[in-house]
Structures are given as structure tokens and as C-alpha cells.
C-alpha positions as CSV (number, residue, x, y, z in Angstrom):
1,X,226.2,107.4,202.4
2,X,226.8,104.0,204.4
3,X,229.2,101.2,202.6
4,X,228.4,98.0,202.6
5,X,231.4,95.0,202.6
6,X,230.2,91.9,201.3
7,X,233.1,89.3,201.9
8,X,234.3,87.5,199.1
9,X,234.9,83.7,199.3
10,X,237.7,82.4,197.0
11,X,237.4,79.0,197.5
12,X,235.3,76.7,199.9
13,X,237.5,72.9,200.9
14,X,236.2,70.2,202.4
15,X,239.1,70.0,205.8
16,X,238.3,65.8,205.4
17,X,238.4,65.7,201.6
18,X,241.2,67.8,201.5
19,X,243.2,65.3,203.7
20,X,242.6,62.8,201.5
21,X,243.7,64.1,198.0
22,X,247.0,62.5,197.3
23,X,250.1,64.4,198.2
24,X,254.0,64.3,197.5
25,X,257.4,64.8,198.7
26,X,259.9,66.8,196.7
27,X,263.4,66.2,197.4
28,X,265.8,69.2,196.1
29,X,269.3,69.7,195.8
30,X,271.5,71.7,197.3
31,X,275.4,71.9,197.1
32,X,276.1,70.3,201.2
33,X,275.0,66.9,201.1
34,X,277.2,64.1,199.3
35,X,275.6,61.9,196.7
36,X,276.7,59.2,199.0
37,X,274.6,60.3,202.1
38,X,271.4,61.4,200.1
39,X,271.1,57.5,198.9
40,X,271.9,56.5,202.3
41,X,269.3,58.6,203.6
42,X,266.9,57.5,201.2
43,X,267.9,53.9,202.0
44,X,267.5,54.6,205.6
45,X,264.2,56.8,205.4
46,X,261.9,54.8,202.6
47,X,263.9,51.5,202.9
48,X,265.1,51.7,199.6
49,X,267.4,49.0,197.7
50,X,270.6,50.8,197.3
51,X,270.0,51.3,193.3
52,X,266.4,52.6,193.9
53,X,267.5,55.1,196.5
54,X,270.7,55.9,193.7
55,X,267.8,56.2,191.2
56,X,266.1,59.1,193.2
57,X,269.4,60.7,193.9
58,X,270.9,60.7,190.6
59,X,267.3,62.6,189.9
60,X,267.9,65.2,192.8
61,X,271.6,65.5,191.6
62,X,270.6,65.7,187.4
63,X,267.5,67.2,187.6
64,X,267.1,69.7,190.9
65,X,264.5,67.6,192.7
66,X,262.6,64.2,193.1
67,X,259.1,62.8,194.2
68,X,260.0,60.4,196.6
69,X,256.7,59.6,197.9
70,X,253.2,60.1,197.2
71,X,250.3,59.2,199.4
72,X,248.4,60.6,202.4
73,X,248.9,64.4,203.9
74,X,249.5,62.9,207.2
75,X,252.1,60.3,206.3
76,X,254.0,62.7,204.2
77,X,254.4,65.4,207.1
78,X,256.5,62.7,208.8
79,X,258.8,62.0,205.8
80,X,259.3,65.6,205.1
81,X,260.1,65.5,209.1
82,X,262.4,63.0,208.8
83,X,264.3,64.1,205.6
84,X,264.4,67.6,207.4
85,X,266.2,65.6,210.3
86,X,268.9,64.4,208.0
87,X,269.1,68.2,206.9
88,X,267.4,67.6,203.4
89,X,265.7,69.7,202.1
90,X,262.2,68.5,201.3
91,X,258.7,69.7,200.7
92,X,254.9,68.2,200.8
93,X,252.9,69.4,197.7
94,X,249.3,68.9,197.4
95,X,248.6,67.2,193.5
96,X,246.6,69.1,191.8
């Protein structure tokens, strides 16, 4: 008796379309960095007024994360670079 495997495809993405679907960054908390560095950071990283970047902080610090930026995959690998630089810890998230 001779098995045959038929692969199974999950799911087929377009690599270029796929780019192009809008992505975030996640911000989280975490109990090392002051409130006062995180806006700084954020001031610093996004060029922030001082009461936008305490706006995303306050969000980080209240409710365990923020999205600080959404836009193109690309673009949003160098933030999360960046905020990972500053030892923040930050993800990219495809939207859905």
C-alpha cells in the first residue's frame, strides 16, 4: 500500500501586498524605565511635543502598552529599532 502526502497550504500572501498593509508599534511597560525617560524618549524618537509624548506614556504607564505609530512595515522596523536602543520594550504588529 503506497501513501500519498498532499501538502496542505494554510494561507497564500502576496510578499508586496503584504508590505503594504498598515502596521503598528506597541510600546509596553515594564517596571525599569522612569516615566520621565519614556516621554523623553518618545520626544526624542517621534518628535513629540512634551504633552503628546506624556499622553502616550501616561497610556504605557495606565494601561500596559501604546500604539505609537502606524504606517509602513519598513518604517516601523526602525522605530521598534530605535525604541529597542533606548531599551523599550516595543513591538511591530501587522493590523488585521
Amino acid at each position: 500500500m503506497e501513501t500519498t502526502i498532499t501538502p496542505l497550504i494554510v494561507e497564500k500572501t502576496d510578499t508586496q501586498s503584504d508590505l503594504s498593509l498598515p502596521w503598528q508599534v506597541v510600546v509596553y511597560d515594564d517596571p525599569v524605565n522612569l516615566m520621565s525617560y519614556v516621554t523623553l524618549i518618545f520626544q526624542k524618537i517621534f518628535g513629540w511635543s512634551k504633552e503628546q509624548a506624556e499622553r502616550h506614556m501616561l497610556e504605557v504607564h495606565t494601561k500596559g502598552c501604546s500604539i505609537v505609530w502606524v504606517g509602513p512595515r519598513e518604517e516601523g522596523e526602525l522605530y521598534v529599532e530605535k525604541l529597542h536602543g533606548f531599551l523599550l520594550t516595543a513591538t511591530l504588529e501587522k493590523i488585521v
